[in-house]
N, C-alpha and C positions, 0 to 999 in steps of 0.2 A: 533485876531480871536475869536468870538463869539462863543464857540461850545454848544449846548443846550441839557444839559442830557436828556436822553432818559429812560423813565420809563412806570413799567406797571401799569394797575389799578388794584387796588388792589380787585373788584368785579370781573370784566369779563376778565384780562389780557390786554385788547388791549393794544398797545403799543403809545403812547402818548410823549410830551415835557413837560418838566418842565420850564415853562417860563409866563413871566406876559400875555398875550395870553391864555393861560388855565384856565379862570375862576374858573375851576371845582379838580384843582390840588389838590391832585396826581390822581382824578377819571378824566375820560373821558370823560364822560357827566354829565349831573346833576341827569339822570335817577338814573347811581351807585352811585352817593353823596349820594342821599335819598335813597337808601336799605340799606347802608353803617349805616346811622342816625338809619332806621329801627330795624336794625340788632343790636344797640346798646341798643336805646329805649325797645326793647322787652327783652332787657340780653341775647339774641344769642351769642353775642359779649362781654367778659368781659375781666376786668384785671387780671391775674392768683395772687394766692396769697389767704391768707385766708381771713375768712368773720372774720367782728368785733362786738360783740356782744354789744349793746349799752349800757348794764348794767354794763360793766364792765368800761365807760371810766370813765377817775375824773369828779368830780364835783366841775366848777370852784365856789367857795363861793360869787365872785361877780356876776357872771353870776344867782346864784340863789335867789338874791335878787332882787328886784322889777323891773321891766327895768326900763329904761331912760329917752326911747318912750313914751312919754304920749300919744300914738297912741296904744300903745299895753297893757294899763294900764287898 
């Protein structure tokens, strides 16, 4: 027996499947994908946790020598 969870979207609620049929899984439509994308792009939406300040990461010694890339040389 098949049984197909049943889930909401995480924008508007509506109640929906999770199954290969739902292009737009776990959203509804594609409308909520893209507020979803929105919401993330503008930082609406983030990961909880703190910020990392760039000055503080290592510096890898190989990485700060010349690149590889003779594209970025």
């Amino acid at each position: 027996m098949n049984k197909l969870k049943k889930i909401s979207c995480p924008i508007c609620g509506k109640q929906n499947t999770w199954d290969s049929e739902n292009a737009f899984r776990p959203f509804c439509s594609e409308r909520c994908k893209l507020i979803d994308l929105g919401e993330w792009a503008s930082e609406t939406r983030k990961i909880p946790g703190d910020s990392i300040d760039s000055n503080s990461l290592p510096i890898d010694s190989d990485a700060a020598d010349e690149p590889d890339d003779p594209f970025l040389r």
